[in-house]
N, C-alpha and C positions, 0 to 999 in steps of 0.2 A: 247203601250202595246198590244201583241198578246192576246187575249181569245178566247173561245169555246162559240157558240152557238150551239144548238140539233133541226135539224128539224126530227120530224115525219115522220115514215115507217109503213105505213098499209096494212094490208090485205084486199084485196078488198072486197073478198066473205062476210063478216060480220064487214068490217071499223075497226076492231079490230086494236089498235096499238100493234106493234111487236119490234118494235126497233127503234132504231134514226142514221143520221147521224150526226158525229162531226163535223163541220164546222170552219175553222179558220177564225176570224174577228181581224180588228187594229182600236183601237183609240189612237188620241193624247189630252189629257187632256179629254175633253168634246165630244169631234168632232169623228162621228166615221167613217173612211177612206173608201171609195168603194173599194171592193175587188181587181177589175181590176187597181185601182190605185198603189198597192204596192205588192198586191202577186205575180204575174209574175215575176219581179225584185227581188223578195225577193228569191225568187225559184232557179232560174238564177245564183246566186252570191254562188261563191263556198262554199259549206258547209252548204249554206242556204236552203235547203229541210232538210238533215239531225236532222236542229236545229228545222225545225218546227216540225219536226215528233215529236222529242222530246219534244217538248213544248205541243203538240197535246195530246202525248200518256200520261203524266203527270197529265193533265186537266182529261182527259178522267179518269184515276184512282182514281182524288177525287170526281170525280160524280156518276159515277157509280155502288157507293153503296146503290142508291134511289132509283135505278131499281129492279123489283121482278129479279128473277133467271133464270126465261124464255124470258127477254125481252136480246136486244144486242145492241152493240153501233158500226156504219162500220166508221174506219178510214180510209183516202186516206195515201199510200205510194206511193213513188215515186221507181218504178223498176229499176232504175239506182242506188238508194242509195244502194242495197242489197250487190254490191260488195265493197263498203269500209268501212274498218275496224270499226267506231265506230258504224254501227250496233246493233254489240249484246252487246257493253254497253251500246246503248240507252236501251235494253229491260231488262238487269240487274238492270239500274239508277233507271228506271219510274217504276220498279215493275209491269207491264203491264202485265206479265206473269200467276201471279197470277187470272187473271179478264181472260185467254184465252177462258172459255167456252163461254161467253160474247160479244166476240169479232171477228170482222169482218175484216181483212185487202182488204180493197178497194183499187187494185192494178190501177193505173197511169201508164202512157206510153204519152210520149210527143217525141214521134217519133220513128223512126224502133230500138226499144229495146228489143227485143224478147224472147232474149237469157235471158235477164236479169230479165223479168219477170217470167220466167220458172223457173228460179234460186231461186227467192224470193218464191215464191207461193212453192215450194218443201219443201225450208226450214220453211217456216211459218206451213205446214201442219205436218210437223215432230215436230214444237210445240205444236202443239196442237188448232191451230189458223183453223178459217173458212176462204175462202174467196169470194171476189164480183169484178168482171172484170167490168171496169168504161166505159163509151162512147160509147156504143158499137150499131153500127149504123150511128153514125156520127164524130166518134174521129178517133184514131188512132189504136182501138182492129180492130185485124182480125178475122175471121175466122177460124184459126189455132190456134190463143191466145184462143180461145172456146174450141175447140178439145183439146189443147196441156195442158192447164190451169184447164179445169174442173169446173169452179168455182161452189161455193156453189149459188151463186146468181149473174145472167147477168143484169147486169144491160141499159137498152134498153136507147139511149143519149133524151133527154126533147124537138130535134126539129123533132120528132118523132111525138109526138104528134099532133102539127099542120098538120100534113097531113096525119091523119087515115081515113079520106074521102075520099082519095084515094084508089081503089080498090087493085092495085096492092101492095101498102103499109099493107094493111091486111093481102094479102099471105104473105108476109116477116114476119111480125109479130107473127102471127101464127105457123110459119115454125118456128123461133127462139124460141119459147116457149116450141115446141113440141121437139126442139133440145136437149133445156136444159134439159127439163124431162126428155129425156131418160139418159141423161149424170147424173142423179141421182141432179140436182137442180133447185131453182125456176127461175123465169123471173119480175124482178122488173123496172116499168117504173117511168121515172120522167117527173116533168111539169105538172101534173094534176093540172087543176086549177078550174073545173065544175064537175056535177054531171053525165052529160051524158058522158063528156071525161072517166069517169070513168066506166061506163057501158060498153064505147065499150072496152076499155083496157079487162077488164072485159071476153068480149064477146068473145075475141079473145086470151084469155088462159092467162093472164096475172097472174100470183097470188098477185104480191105487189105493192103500189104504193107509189109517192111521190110528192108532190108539195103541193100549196097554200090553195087547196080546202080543205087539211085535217091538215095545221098547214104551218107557216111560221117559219125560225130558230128564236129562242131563247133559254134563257136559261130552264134547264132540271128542270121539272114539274111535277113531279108525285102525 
């Protein structure tokens, strides 16, 4: 069985929670699967991102009526799904439409899909959707995916954070925060798992964060 766990998105300046991300998780009976054990394969197999989005954006519409009006839930898509057809019946199916102020598409890029992402993130913002560009730092976003994409929220990749001690790692950081800003959004890091990681994130323009230190996934708490 696929479900949804919600980790925690704060705002640094005052810890304030702001939203959640949705997290897909498998159990078998009792037993609950390491993510690296079955998502990648699951992803992989034709139609199988599709069907999680589905599955995903679903969950996400019976939770998310526990949240106030100001808070959001970012879901990961996959930028290659955009162009086949059941799409916009997933987003007919799940009624997900409804809940768009709400909602974040956390656009995915599992290799040079560029085109694809552009694609998605156009049509999402013509519904009416936000969005948040995933890895960005150590994945596979570029540069151009920032500029060309816009997003509402960058999100900065979590092995970022082990090496804010580094000087030269701070100009980057910096640089990409003040990038975002002027591109009209914020700069969210993940991996925070201490009070002082937080501080520097902090220091260095970050406005949102994510990791252990302010909530591990589970289910939605309000």
């Amino acid at each position: 069985m696929i479900y949804s766990e919600f980790q925690p998105i704060v705002r640094l300046i005052d810890n304030q929670i702001v939203g959640y991300e949705a997290l897909a998780r498998k159990k078998v009976g009792d037993k609950i699967i390491p993510t690296l054990h079955w998502l990648p394969d699951y992803i992989a197999a034709p139609g199988g991102s599709l069907k999680l989005t589905e599955i995903m954006f679903a969950q996400v519409v019976n939770a998310i009526g526990s949240l106030p009006s100001e808070m959001f839930i970012t879901i990961n898509v996959e930028a290659k799904d955009f162009h086949q057809g059941p799409w916009q019946d997933i987003l007919a199916r799940t009624g997900i439409l409804d809940y768009k102020d709400q909602i974040i598409i956390e656009i995915s890029e599992r290799g040079p899909v560029h085109e694809n992402a552009v694609s998605l993130a156009e049509n999402a913002r013509q519904l009416g959707f936000r969005l948040a560009l995933d890895d960005v730092g150590a994945g596979t976003a570029r540069l151009f995916d920032v500029v060309d994409l816009s997003p509402d929220i960058l999100k900065l990749d979590i092995e970022i954070i082990p090496r804010l001690g580094n000087e030269r790692m701070q100009i980057l950081v910096r640089g990409m925060c003040d990038i975002i800003r002027q591109l009209g959004g914020v700069t969210l890091i993940e991996g925070i798992e201490t009070e002082s990681q937080a501080q520097d994130c902090l220091n260095l323009g970050v406005e949102l964060g994510q990791g252990f230190f302010y909530g591990k996934p589970g289910p939605l708490a309000i």
